[in-house]
Structures are given as C-alpha cells and as structure tokens.
N, C-alpha and C positions, 0 to 999 in steps of 0.2 A: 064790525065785520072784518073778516079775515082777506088779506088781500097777496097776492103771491110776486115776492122781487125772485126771479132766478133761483135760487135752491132753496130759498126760505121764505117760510109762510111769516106774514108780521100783520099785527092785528090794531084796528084803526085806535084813535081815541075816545070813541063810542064805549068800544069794548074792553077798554081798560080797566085793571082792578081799583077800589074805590083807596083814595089814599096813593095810589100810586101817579107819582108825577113824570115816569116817562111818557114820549108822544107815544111810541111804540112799545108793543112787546112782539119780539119776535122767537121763533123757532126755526133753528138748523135743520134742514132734513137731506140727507145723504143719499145720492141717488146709487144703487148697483149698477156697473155698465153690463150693460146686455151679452150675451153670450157671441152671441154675429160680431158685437164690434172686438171684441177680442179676440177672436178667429183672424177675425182680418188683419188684425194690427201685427198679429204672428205671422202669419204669409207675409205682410210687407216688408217685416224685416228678415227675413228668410229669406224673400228676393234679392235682399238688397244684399247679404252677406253673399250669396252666392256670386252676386253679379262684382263685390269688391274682392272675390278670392283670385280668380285671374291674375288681376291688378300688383296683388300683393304677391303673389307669387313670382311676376313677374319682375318685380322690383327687387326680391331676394335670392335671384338667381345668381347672382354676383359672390352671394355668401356661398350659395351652394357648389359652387364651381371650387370655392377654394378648399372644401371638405377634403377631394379624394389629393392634390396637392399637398396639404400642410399633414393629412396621414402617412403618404409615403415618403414624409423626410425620415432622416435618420443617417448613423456615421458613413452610409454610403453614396448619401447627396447631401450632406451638407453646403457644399456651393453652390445649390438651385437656387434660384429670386426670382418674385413673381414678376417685378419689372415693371411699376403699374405705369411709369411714365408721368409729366408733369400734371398739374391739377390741383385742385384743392375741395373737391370733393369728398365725402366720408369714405366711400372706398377705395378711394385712389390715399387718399389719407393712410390709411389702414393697411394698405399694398406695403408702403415703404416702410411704414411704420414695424411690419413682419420682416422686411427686408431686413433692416437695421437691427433687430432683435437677433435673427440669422447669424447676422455678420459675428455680434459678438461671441453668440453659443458656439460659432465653426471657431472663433480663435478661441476660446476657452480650451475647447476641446481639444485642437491642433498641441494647445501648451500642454495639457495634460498628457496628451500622448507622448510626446519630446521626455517630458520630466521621468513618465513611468521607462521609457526607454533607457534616459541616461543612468536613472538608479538602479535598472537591470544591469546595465555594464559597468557600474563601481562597485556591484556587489559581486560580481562574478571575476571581475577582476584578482583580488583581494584572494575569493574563495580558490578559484585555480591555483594562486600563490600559496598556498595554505595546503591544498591537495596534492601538488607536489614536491614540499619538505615534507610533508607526512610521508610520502610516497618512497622520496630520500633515505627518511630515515630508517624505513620497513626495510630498504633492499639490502643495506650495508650494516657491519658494526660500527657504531661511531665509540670515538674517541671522548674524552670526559671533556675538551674544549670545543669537538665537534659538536657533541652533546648540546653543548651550552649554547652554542651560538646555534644552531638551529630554534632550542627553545626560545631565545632570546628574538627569532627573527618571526616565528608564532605567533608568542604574544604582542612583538609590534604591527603585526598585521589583524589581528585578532582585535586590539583596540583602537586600530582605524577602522575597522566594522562597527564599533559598538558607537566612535561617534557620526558614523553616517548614519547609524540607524537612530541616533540618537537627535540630530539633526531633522531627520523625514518626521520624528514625532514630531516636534516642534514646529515644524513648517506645518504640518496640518492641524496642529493645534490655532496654530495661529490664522491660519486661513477659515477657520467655521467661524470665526469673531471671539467675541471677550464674552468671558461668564459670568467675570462683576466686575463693576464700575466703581473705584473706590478712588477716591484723591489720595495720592503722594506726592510725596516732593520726592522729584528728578535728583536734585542737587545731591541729597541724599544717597540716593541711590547709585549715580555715578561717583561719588565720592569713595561709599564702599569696595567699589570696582577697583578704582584705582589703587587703593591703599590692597586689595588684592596681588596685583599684579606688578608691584614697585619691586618686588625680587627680579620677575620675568624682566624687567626692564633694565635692571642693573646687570643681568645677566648679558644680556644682547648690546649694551650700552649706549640707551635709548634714555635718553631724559625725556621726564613727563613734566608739562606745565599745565597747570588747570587755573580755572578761573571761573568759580560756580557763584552763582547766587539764587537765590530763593524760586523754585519754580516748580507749580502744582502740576500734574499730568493726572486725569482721569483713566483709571485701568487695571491692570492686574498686573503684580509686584514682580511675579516668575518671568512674564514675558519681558518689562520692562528691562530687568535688569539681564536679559538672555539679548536685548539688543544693543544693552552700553557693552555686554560684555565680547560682542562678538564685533562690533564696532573698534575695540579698543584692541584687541586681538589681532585684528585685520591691520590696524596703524600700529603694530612691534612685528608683524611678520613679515611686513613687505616696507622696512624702514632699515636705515643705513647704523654701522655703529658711530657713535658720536653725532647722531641725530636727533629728533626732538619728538615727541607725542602732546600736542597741545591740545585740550578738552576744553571745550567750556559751554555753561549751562546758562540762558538768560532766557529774556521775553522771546522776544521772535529772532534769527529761530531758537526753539527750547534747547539744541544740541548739536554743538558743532566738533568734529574732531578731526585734525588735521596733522598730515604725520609728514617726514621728509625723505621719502625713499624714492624710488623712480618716478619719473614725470610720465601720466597718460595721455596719451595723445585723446582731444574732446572727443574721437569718433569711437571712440574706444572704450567709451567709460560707461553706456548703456549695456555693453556685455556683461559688465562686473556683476550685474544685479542679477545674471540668467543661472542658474543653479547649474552646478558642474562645470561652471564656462571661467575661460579667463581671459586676458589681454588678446586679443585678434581672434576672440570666436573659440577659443583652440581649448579641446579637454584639458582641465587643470592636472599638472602632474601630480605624484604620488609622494609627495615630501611633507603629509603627516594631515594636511588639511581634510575635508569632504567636499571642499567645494558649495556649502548652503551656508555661509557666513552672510557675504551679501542680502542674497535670495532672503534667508530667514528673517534678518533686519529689514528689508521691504517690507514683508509679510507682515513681519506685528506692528510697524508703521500704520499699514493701513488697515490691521486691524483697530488701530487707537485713531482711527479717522486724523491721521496724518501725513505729511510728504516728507519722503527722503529723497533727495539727490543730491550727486556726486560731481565735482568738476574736479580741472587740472589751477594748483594754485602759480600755475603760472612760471614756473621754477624749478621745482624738483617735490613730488610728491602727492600726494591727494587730501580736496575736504569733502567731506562728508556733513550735512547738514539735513537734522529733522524738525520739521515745523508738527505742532500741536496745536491742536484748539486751546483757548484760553478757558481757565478756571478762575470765574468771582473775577475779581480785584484785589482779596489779599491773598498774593502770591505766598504770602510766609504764614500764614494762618495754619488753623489745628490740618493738620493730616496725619493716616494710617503711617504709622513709623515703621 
C-alpha cells in the first residue's frame, strides 16, 4: 500500500516490484503554492519595505545635506569645510575626509593661479622691452652701430622669451608624469652633461669635480638629463670664479651637486624651488635666467617618484641632492644608453 511522508508518496514492502530489494519505493510530488498564499507573501513584504523606507531615508539624510554643499564649491569658495567635528563614525569619517581633499585642491589651485600670474609678468616684461626698441627704432634714423646694438639687444631679449617659454614646456611636461619607464644609467647621463659644459666652466673659472659610479634611474632620458642639466647650470651661475662645481652620482642619494658661491641662509632655501622666485621671496632679476631651473628640476624629480632638496653646506654655497627609487640590485647591468 501507498503510504504519504510529507510531499512524498512511498510505497510499503507488500507493494514492491518482484526482485527489487529496496524497503521502499517512493515518489516525489511537488506541491503548487496556492494563489492566496502568494498574494500575501507580496503584501507582507510590501509592508515591510514601506515601513523600512522612512528608516532608510532617514539615516541618508546626512548624504543628502552634503549634495547642495559639495555642488556650490568652486574657485569662489574654495575655503568652505564642512567641519564635521571629532568622531569616528562613517560620516563624520567622510566630513574630514572632504575636508582634507579641499585643503589640497584650494592649494593646488592657489599655486597655479601665482605660477599663471608670474608667467604673465616675465612674458610681458620681456615683450614691453621688445615694443619699445622697436618703437625706438621706427621714430629716429639710426646709425649703422645704433642699428647694431639695438638688434643685438632684440635678439637678447627675444631668446630670453624662447627660454621661458621653453622652460613652461618642460614644467608641464614634467608635471602630467612620465610616458615611458625605461632604465638608464644616471652616471651616464650626468657624465654627458658635464663633459658638455667643461668650456662654460673654464670660461667663468669654475672647476668641476665629479665622482659617478654605476647608477639605474627608471624614466625618460629628455627629462633626466633637462635636470642634471639645469642642476649643473644653476651650481656655474651662482658660483665664484676660482671655485668648484662638485657632482657626484651614487646609491642614496642617486645625485648630489654642490657648488661654492654664496651661502643661503636654511630659511631661504625653500624659495629656490618656487618658479620666478629667488633669495628673500623677491622676483628673480633679468640677467639671462627664466627663473624655472629649480621649479623644473623639482618637477621631473617627482615626476620620477623622487625627492629633491636643497641645504646650506654650511660654508659658502649650496647642495642639492636627489633621491630615486632603487632599480634591481645591479646597478651597472644592461640599460638604454
């Protein structure tokens, strides 16, 4: 006989087929749920969603308040903060957290405004200088030596435009990051440099000391060698005659260069790095420089995910030292030459 467990009919050992040694045979049977019980189950939780929308709404209120806030920032509230006070809940988390994101977007921004400022006044500088020998020389007959030296004072104003403008390339180059990552050797590269600039240096009478050995930098060659070169530049321009330019390339840090011209006072030497700035804050004068030596040498620094900075050697003159991440272990192994 047929006997019923819960959803399934199973059938006794009476009625079992001949031959077959189970006690049981049974049959699965699937029951349809009723139309009423699925109505209800729908209303229940239909109830329930409604009665947890409050709730939820109420708990995301916090987010909602900060919508019309964090849309009307912008560069004429930059210094708002929401201020959310101590805590360590998610949105008091999240409050500072906006806070601190703020902070650095206002100084990013404040630096870009200064930079696009001071390049508008070394280009218009330059440009006035430029507009009134031209102007000079419309109004009067010159002379074949007037002549000359006007031209002569043109084109030196003419190609101190082309290395500022040449310079603002390079700082934005160098400021969006690096476009390939290829290992060189440093040593190399500053070695180039110098044997470069051994005329400039016998001219000014500046003895160079170097002391390289083996050392990989991950990066791109242009900029690499646009910061030994403007590094090395900076220690023959602001260096004494019968003084010294000493370079040298090792482990840590990968780049030191130290020259012996004036002493900076320590409070003075985070200026160096500010574009168009020099010794006491003060616009750099017009004696052939741009002003983005420094600046530009920062800049590819961190773009090579490195540090640069500057002290007083204590004496008379400045060092300049950049640290790089390490490459491998063999420092002297194959690199792009």
């Amino acid at each position: 006989m047929w006997r019923e467990f819960g959803p399934s009919w199973c059938a006794t050992p009476e009625l079992r087929a001949p031959g077959n040694d189970a006690s049981f045979v049974c049959v699965q049977v699937f029951r349809r749920p009723s139309l009423s019980l699925a109505i209800a189950e729908a209303v229940v939780l239909l109830i329930l969603l409604a009665a947890c929308y409050p709730a939820i709404r109420w708990c995301l209120r916090p987010l909602r308040d900060l919508v019309p806030v964090i849309a009307n920032v912008g560069p004429q509230n930059l210094g708002h903060r929401l201020k959310p006070g101590p805590g360590r809940d998610e949105l008091t988390v999240l409050g500072r957290t906006i806070d601190e994101m703020m902070d650095r977007i206002a100084v990013g921004y404040e630096a870009q405004r200064r930079f696009a400022a001071d390049a508008s006044h070394e280009l218009r500088t330059p440009l006035a200088v430029q507009r009134t020998l031209i102007e000079v020389g419309m109004a009067r007959s010159l002379s074949d030596d007037q002549l000359a030296l006007l031209t002569a004072q043109l084109l030196e104003t003419n190609e101190r435009n082309e290395r500022l403008i040449e310079g603002l390339l390079v700082l934005s180059e160098s400021d969006r990051g690096l476009l390939a990552h290829v290992p060189l050797r440093l040593d190399r590269i500053v070695a180039a440099v110098l044997d470069a600039h051994r005329a400039r240096a016998e001219e000014a009478g500046v003895t160079i000391v170097s002391r390289l050995t083996p050392r990989l930098v991950t990066g791109e060659r242009v900029l690499l060698e646009r910061l030994v070169v403007n590094l090395v530049q900076n220690g023959l321009k602001f260096n004494r005659p019968g003084g010294t330019l000493e370079v040298r390339v090792g482990t840590d840090p990968a780049l030191v260069v130290e020259n012996t011209g004036d002493d900076v006072p320590p409070d003075e030497v985070a200026a160096l790095f500010e574009p168009f700035r020099r010794r006491s804050g003060r616009r750099i004068d017009h004696s052939g420089g741009a002003g983005l030596g420094l600046a530009i040498a920062r800049s590819i620094t961190r773009a090579h995910e490195g540090i640069i900075t500057a002290s007083s050697t204590g004496r008379d003159g400045l060092r300049v030292q950049v640290t790089f991440p390490a490459v491998g272990n063999d420092t002297a192994g194959a690199a792009d030459d």
